[in-house]
C-alpha positions, 0 to 999 in steps of 0.5 A: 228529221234525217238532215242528210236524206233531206240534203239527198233529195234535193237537186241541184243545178245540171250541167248544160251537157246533160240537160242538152243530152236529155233534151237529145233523148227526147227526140228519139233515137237515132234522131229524126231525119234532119235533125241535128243534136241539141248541143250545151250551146242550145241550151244557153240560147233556151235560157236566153229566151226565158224556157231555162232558168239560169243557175250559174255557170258559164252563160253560153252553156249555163247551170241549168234546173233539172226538173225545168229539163225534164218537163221541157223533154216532155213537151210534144211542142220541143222539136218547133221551140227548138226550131224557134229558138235555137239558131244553127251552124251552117253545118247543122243547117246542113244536116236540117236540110240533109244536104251537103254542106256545100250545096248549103254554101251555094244557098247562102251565095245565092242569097236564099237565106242569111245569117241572123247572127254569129259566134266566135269559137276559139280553137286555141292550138288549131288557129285561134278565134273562127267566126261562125254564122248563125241561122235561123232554123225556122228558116233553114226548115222553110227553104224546102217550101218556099223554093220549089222549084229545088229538085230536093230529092236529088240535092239530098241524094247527089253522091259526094264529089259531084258537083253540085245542082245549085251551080248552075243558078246565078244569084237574084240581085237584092230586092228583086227576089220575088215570090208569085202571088200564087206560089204564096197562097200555095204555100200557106194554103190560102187563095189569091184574094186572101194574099192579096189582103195581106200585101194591101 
């Protein structure tokens, strides 16, 4: 047996750039509309739910198995595991929405959406350790279904600059953002009685 073909075909750990690369390739390119690129962080927040077998390495952007990349890059299902998964960046969460990140701060004051965690990122020479929010993109996708009363067409085309639409609205105190009964079966598709079921 030919030690060195043996050694040749087997595969070792990949580095979470690539695997998050391929994971970018599958998407398509260019990526899909509102789609923000899957990053080597994505990729430790993958392992951590169990989809990636950790190899080593750093734990936030760890070894990952190729093999365990490629079938995952084959699933149809990647874009909503991603979506469950992989929480954003307020400026991911940005481009998710595709609206400017300002308009996506102004959400966050208005208390549509809050953080589900964060992370520190050092940027050593350019002024240290920076906090960064972390939100969930299931909920980031969501905010153009449960808030439609949001022109969103004209949030995603008002021009850089301008001020933005979301000015204009004051933030609802806490406990007393409510959604109708109505808007709530609207939502899922249901009827009243059924979303009257579900509160009881």
């Amino acid at each position: 047996m030919d030690a060195e073909a043996v050694r040749a075909a087997l595969r070792g750990p990949a580095a979470a750039f690539w695997a998050a690369e391929r994971l970018n390739e599958a998407l398509g390119e260019p990526l899909p509309f509102g789609r923000p690129r899957v990053t080597a962080a994505a990729v430790g927040h993958l392992v951590r739910a169990g989809h990636l077998a950790y190899l080593g390495g750093d734990a936030d952007c760890p070894d990952v198995h190729p093999d365990q990349v490629e079938a995952m890059a084959r699933r149809r299902d990647l874009p909503a595991l991603l979506d469950r998964h992989v929480p954003l960046g307020p400026d991911q969460a940005a481009l998710r929405l595709g609206v400017r990140r300002v308009d996506f701060d102004r959400m966050v004051d208005l208390g549509w959406i809050t953080p589900t965690g964060a992370v520190e990122i050092d940027y050593k020479r350019q002024g240290g350790v920076t906090r960064v929010p972390l939100y969930s993109a299931q909920d980031v996708a969501l905010l153009p279904v449960i808030r439609p009363e949001v022109d969103w067409h004209e949030l995603r085309t008002v021009a850089p600059g301008r001020r933005s639409p979301l000015s204009a609205l004051t933030p609802t105190p806490e406990g007393r953002d409510t959604v109708l009964m109505a808007t709530i079966g609207r939502i899922a598709g249901v009827g009243r009685a059924a979303v009257a079921n579900w509160r009881r």
